[in-house]
C-alpha positions as YAML, in Angstrom:
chain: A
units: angstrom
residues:
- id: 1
  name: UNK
  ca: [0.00, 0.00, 0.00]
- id: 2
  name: UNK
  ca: [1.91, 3.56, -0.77]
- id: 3
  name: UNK
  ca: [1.53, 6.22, 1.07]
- id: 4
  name: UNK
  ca: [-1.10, 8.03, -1.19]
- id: 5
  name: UNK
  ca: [-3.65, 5.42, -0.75]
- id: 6
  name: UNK
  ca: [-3.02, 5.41, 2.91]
- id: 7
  name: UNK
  ca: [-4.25, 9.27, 3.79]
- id: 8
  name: UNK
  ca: [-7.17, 9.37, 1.56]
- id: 9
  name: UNK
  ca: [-8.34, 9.26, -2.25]
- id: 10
  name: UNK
  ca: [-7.90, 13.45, -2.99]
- id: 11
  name: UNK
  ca: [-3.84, 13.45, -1.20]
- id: 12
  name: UNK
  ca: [-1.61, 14.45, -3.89]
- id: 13
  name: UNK
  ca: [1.77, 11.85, -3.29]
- id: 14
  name: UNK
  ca: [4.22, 13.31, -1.15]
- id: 15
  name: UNK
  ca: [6.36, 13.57, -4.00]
- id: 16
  name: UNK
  ca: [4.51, 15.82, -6.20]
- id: 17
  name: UNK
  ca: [3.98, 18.05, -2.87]
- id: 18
  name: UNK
  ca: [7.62, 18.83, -2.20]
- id: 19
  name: UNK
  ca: [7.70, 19.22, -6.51]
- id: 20
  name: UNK
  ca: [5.21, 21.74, -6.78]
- id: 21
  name: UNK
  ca: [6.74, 23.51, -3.01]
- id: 22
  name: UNK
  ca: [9.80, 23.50, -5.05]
- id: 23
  name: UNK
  ca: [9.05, 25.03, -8.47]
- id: 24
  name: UNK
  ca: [7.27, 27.60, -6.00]
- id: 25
  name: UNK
  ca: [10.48, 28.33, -4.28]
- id: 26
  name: UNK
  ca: [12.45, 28.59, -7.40]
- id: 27
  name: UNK
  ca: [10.10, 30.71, -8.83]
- id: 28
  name: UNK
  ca: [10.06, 33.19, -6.26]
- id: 29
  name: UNK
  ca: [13.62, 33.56, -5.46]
- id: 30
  name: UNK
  ca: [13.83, 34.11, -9.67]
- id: 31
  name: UNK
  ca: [11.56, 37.08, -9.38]
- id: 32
  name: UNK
  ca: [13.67, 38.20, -6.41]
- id: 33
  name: UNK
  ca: [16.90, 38.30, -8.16]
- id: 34
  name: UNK
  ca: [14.89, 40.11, -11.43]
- id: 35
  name: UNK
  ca: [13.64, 42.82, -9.31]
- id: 36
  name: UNK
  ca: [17.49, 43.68, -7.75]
- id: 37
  name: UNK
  ca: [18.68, 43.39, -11.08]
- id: 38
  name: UNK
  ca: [16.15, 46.07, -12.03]
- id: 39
  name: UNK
  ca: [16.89, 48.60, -9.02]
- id: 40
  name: UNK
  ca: [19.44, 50.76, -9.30]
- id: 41
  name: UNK
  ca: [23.16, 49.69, -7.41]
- id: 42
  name: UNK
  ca: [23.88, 52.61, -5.17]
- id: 43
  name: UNK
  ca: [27.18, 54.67, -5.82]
- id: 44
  name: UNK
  ca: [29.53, 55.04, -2.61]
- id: 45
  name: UNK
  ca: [31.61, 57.21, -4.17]
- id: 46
  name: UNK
  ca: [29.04, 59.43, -5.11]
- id: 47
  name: UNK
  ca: [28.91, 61.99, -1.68]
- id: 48
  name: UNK
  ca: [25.67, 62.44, 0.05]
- id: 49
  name: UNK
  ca: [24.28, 65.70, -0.40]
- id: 50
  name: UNK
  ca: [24.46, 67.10, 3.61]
- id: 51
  name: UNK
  ca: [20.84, 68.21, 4.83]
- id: 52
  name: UNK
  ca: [20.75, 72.14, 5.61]
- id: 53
  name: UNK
  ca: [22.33, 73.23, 8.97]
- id: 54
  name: UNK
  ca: [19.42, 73.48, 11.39]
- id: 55
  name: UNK
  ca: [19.43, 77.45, 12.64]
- id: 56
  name: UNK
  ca: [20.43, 76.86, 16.57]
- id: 57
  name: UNK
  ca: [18.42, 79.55, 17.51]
- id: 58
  name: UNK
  ca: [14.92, 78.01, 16.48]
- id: 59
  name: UNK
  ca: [16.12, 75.22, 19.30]
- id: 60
  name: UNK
  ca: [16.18, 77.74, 21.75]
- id: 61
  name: UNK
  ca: [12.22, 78.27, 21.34]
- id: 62
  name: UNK
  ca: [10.89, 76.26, 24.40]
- id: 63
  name: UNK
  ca: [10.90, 75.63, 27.80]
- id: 64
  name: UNK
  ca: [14.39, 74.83, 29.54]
- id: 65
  name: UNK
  ca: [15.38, 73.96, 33.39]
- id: 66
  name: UNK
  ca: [18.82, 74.46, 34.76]
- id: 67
  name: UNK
  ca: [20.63, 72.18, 37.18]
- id: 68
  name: UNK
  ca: [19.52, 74.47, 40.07]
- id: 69
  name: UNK
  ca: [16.05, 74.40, 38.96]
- id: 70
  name: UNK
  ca: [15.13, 77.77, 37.19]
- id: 71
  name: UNK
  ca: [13.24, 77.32, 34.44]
- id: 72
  name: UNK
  ca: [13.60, 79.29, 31.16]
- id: 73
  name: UNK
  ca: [10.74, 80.18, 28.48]
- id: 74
  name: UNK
  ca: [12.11, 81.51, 24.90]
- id: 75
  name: UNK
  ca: [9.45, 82.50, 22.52]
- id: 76
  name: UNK
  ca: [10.24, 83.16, 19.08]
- id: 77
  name: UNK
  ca: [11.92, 85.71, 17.62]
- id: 78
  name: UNK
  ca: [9.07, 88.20, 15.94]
- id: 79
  name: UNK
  ca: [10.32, 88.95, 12.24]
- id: 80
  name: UNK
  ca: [9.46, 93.04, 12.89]
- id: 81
  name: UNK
  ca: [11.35, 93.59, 15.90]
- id: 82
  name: UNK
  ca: [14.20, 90.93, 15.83]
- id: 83
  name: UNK
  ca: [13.29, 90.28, 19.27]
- id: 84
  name: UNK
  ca: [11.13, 87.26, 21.13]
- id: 85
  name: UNK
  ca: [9.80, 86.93, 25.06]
- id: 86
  name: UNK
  ca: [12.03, 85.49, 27.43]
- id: 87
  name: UNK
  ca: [10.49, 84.00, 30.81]
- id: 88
  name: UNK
  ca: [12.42, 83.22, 33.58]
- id: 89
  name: UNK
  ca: [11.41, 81.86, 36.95]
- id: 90
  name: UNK
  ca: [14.20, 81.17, 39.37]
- id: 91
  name: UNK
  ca: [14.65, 77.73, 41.06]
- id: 92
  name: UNK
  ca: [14.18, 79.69, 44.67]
- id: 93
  name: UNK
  ca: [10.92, 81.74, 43.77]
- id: 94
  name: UNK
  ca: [8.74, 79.45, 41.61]
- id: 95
  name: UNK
  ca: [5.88, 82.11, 42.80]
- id: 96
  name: UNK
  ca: [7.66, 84.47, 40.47]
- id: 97
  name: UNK
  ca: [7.97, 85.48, 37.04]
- id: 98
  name: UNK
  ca: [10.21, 87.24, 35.20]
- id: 99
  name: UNK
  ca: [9.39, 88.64, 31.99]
- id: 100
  name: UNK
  ca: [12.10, 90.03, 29.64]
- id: 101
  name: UNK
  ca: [12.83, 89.87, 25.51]
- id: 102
  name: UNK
  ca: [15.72, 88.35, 24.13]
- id: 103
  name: UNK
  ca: [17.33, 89.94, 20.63]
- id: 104
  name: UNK
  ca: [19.53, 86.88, 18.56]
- id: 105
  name: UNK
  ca: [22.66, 88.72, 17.88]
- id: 106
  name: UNK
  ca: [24.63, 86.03, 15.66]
- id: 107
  name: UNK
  ca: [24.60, 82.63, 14.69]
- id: 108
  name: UNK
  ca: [26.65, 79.42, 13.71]
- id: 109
  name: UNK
  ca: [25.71, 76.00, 13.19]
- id: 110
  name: UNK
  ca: [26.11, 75.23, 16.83]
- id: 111
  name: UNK
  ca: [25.67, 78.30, 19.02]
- id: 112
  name: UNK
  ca: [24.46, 81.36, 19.31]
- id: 113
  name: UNK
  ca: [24.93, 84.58, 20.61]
- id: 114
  name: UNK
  ca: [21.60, 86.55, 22.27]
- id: 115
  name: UNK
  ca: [21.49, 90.23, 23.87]
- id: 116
  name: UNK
  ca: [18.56, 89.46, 27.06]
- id: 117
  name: UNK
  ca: [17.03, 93.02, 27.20]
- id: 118
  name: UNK
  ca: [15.82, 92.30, 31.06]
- id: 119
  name: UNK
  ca: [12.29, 94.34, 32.50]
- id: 120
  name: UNK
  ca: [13.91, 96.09, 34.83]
- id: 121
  name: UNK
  ca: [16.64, 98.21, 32.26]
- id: 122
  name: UNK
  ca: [20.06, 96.62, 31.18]
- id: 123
  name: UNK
  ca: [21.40, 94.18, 28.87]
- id: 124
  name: UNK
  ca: [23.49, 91.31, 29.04]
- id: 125
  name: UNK
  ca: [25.19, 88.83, 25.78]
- id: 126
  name: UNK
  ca: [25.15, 85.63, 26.49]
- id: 127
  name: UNK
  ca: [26.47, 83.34, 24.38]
- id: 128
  name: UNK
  ca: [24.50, 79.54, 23.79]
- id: 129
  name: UNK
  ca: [25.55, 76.31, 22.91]
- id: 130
  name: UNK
  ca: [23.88, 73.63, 21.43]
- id: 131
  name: UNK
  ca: [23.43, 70.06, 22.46]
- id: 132
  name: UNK
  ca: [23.97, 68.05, 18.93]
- id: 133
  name: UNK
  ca: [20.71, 66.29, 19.76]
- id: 134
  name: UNK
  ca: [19.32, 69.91, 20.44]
- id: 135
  name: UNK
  ca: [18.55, 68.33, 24.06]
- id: 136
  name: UNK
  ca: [20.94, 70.27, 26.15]
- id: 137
  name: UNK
  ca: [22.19, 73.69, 25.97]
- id: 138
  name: UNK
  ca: [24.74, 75.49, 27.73]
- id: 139
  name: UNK
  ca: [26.11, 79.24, 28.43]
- id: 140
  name: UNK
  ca: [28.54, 81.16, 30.39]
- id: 141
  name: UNK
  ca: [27.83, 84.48, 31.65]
- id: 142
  name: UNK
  ca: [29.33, 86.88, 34.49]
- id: 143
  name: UNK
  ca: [28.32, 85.67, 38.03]
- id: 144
  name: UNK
  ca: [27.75, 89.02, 40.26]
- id: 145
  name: UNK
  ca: [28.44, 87.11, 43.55]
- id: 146
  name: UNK
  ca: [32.09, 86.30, 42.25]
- id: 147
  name: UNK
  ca: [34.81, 87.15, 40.22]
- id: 148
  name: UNK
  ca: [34.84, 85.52, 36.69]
- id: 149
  name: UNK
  ca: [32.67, 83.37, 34.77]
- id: 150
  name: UNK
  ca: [29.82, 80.71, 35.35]
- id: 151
  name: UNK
  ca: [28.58, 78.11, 33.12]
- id: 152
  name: UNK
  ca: [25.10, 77.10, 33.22]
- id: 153
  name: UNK
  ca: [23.75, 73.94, 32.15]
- id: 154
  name: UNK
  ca: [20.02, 73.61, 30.68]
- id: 155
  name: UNK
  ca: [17.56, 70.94, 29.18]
- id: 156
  name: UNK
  ca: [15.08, 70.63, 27.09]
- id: 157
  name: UNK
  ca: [11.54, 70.24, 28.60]
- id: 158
  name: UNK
  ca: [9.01, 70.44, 26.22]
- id: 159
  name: UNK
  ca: [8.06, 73.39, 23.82]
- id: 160
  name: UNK
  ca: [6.16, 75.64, 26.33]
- id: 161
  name: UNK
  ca: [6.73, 79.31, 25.22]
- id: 162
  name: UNK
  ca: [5.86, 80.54, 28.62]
- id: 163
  name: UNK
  ca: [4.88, 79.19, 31.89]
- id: 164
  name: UNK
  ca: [0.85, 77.51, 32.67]
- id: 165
  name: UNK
  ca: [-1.74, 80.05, 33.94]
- id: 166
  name: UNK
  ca: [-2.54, 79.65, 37.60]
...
């Protein structure tokens, strides 16, 4: 008795089974090879054209929080005045906020320099950099409680423009 007659009258053999799996393998892995042979090869030696430099100072439009815990709010920068609204609510009074404007002064591909115009008269440059990720950003600027330089360390929270109503 073979094994066809065993399993039923309408059972193909095993042997024309794993024929007909086969010629479908075959046939597939053909149209397979066809279709690469159809797509272009890609040159290496051809140089990618490089994506345009992302303008560091459209990162700085957000909400960032320093290592202390102050939390900074950068609108952006209105086309008419060259200037944008700068929030700033120190780590030790959370209660309050200071509002100020912020005028980009010049640019590179990974920092920036900004004049803050503060409320209360005066101006300071600070200069910001970057995070490659455009997760971090950093910036040193004249401590008044000591001689010299500090550098202050931010990241990004999210892309609040200014703090919730209470």
């Amino acid at each position: 008795m073979s094994l066809s007659s065993r399993r039923g009258k309408h059972r193909q053999p095993i042997e024309k089974v794993e024929q007909t799996s086969c010629l479908s393998i075959v046939a597939f892995l053909i149209s397979v090879c066809i279709g690469c042979a159809d797509s272009p090869t890609p040159d290496v030696a051809q140089p990618k054209p490089k994506s345009p430099p992302v303008d560091p100072l459209t990162v700085l439009v957000g909400h960032w929080r320093s290592d202390s815990n102050d939390h900074h709010y950068y609108g952006p920068v209105d086309g008419d005045t060259n200037r944008g609204n700068f929030t700033m609510i120190r780590g030790t009074r959370p209660d309050k906020h200071f509002h100020h404007a912020y005028e980009p002064i010049s640019n590179n591909e990974n920092d920036f320099n900004v004049r803050i115009h503060f409320a209360y008269g005066g101006s300071e440059d600070r200069r910001y950099e970057v995070g490659k990720d455009g997760s971090t950003l950093a910036t040193e600027r004249m401590a008044s409680s000591s001689i010299g330089r500090i550098r202050v360390e931010y990241i990004r929270v999210d892309d609040d423009t200014e703090p919730a109503k209470k």
